[in-house]
C-alpha positions, 0 to 999 in steps of 0.5 A, a space after each residue: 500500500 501507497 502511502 500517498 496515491 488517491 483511493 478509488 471508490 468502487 459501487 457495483 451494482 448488478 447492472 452497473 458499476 459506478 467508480 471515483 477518484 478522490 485525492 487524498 493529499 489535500 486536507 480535508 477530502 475534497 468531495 469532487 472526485 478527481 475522476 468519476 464514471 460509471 459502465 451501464 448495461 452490465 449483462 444488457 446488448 448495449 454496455 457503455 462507459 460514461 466517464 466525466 467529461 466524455 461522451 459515453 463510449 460504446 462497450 463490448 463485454 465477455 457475455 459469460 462474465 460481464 461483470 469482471 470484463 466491466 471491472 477490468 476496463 475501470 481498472 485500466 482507465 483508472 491506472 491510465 489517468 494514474 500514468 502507472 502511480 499506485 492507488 493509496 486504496 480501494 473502497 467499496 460500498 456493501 450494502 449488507 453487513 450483518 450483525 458484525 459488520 458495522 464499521 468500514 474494514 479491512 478486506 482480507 479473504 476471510 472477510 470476503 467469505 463472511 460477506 458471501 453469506 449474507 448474498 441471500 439478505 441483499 442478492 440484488 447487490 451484495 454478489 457484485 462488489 465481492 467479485 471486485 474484491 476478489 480481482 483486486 485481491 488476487 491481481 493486486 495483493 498489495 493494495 489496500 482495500 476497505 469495506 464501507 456498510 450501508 447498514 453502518 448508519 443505523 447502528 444508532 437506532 434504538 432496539 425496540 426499532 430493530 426488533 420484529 414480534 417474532 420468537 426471541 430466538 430470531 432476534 438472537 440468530 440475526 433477524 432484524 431491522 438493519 436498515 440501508 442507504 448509510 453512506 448516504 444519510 451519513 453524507 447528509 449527516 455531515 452535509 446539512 449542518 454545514 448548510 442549515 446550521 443547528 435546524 439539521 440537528 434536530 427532527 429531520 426525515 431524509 428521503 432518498 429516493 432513487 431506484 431503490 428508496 427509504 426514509 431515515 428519521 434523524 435527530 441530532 444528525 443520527 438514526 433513529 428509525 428508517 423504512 428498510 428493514 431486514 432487507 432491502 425489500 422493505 419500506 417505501 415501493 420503489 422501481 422494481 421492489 415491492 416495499 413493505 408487504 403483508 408475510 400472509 401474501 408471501 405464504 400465499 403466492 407460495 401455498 395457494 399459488 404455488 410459486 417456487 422461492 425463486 420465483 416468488 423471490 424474483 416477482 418481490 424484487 423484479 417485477 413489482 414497484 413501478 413496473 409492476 404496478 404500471 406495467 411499463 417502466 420502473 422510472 417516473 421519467 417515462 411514467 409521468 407524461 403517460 399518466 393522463 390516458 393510462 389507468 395503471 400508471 396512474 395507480 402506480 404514481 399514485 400508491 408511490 407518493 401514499 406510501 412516501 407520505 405515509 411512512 414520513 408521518 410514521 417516522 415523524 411520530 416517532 420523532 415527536 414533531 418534524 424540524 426538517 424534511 429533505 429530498 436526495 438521490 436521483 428521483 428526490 434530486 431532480 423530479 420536482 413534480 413528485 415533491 411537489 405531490 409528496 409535500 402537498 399531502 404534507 400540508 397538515 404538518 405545517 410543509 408549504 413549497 414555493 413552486 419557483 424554487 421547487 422547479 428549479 432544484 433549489 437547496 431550500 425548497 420551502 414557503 417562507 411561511 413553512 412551519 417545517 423547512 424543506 431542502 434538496 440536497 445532492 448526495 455523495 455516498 463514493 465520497 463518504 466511502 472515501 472518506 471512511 477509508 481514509 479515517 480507517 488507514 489513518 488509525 490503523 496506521 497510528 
């Protein structure tokens, strides 16, 4: 390992690979990587590389192992803007830690393996970053590598938030509300304060709402409650996820139904939320102007904005009031007309918009009569890694 060098975030998904540059020799960690991309359409005909800057650039990727082929390519790209300099570290974000996961660590094999058996608690993710790790691992033994948990975060909520009603013997063998989107609400947990002021530091919901979404209730910048729970499956619908789900419809897709686990497995994480429930597209995008002369995407649109708004107002009594809402990831960033939906239905909470500063994105989106302030705020997960790691090394190192 490098002493110096930038570390080198790596967000693998099963689908796509986003990857960021950060240099570690200014103080502190400037949050603009120095070089960023991602390869999109991993597994799909028509693979790209998107690189900062750049037009994509069309991809032809081994059709038996897409994945490493897109891990190799981000490879070489990254050592030729390096012009052969080492790496100082790679991180890598994993959504799943488990019960003994839960502060960034050092990858060993050993880990490595541990990871590997909580695939089945996040298959949509948890398989892909391990796979970087195990090239790294055997191409570049030498360098440093570091897992940082999205379920880190949420080490701060309160047990009887944890806890389902299920024999103590469930709770004892690991089965619990873990909670996920950590590197992002821990960005938030630096970033707001820093423009809000003490307002951040009380009763905040975040929402971050992308492809997957959950809320966290945060008070004095820590969980305390979020909507995902044992798996990512849980909460809020989503693009292609159910979200929170009666266990009695579960048993009877199997039982009545005859659905196999896998089957039943793929519908829950697949085939439902937006997609399933429109039929024509995980994405608000391409739902929106359809919605006026199509029955199901207005259903789907609909069911998406009452559950937001029904799980804030569950996690604002659990926070006994609300101080500070605030929008991030990519749906809650840039799609001002599901804020605005979502805000209205808040308005027996005191949350009034200014529709200007709305359409435009503004960081405070909020009437200056609102008795709750309202922002949007751009999130910045590959810089928190890097910035977990750095904190990591450098402690280990002292």
């Amino acid at each position: 390992m490098s002493d110096q060098g930038p570390i080198l975030v790596l967000n693998c998904g099963s689908s796509s690979i986003k990857f960021a540059l950060f240099d570690t020799g200014s103080t502190p960690l400037p949050r603009a990587a120095l070089y960023s991309g991602k390869v999109q359409g991993i597994g799909q005909a028509q693979p790209t590389l998107d690189e900062s800057g750049r037009a994509p650039l069309p991809l032809v990727l081994d059709a038996e192992h897409p994945t490493t082929a897109a891990l190799q390519i981000i490879l070489a790209r990254v050592n030729a803007q390096l012009q052969g300099a080492p790496l100082k570290a790679v991180a890598h974000r994993v959504v799943h830690g488990g019960q003994h996961y839960f502060a960034p660590t050092r990858i060993t094999q050993a880990v490595i393996d541990e990871l590997r058996a909580l695939i089945p608690l996040a298959p949509l993710h948890q398989p892909f970053p391990l796979k970087a790790m195990s090239l790294i691992l055997q191409q570049h033994p030498a360098t440093a590598q570091v897992a940082c948990f999205d379920t880190a975060f949420h080490r701060t909520v309160p047990q009887v938030e944890q806890m389902f009603a299920l024999p103590w013997s469930a709770w004892e063998s690991g089965i619990r509300r873990y909670g996920f989107h950590g590197l992002s609400y821990d960005f938030m947990s630096r970033a707001l304060p820093e423009r809000h002021g003490d307002l951040a530091c009380g009763r905040t919901i975040v929402a971050h709402l992308g492809s997957g979404a959950s809320l966290c209730a945060m008070q004095n910048l820590q969980s305390r409650a979020t909507t995902m729970g044992f798996s990512a499956l849980d909460g809020l619908m989503m693009g292609t996820r159910c979200g929170l789900l009666d266990p009695g419809a579960v048993i009877y897709l199997m039982q009545e139904q005859k659905l196999s686990t896998d089957a039943v497995a793929a519908m829950l994480y697949h085939d439902s939320g937006l997609l399933g429930v429109s039929g024509v597209s995980p994405d608000p995008r391409e739902l929106l102007p359809l919605e006026a002369g199509n029955e199901r995407v207005r259903a789907a649109l609909a069911l998406y904005v009452q559950r937001i708004v029904r799980e804030i107002g569950a996690l604002t009594a659990v926070l006994g009031g609300l101080d500070m809402l605030v929008f991030t990831a990519g749906i809650g960033e840039h799609n001002d007309l599901l804020r605005a939906r979502i805000c209205e239905r808040l308005g027996w909470l005191g949350v009034q918009i200014d529709a200007q500063a709305n359409a435009r994105h503004a960081v405070t989106i909020s009437a200056a009569g609102s008795r709750v302030s309202v922002g949007v705020e751009k999130t910045n997960e590959e810089w928190v890694a890097a910035q977990q790691t750095l904190e990591l090394l450098a402690a280990q190192t002292a």
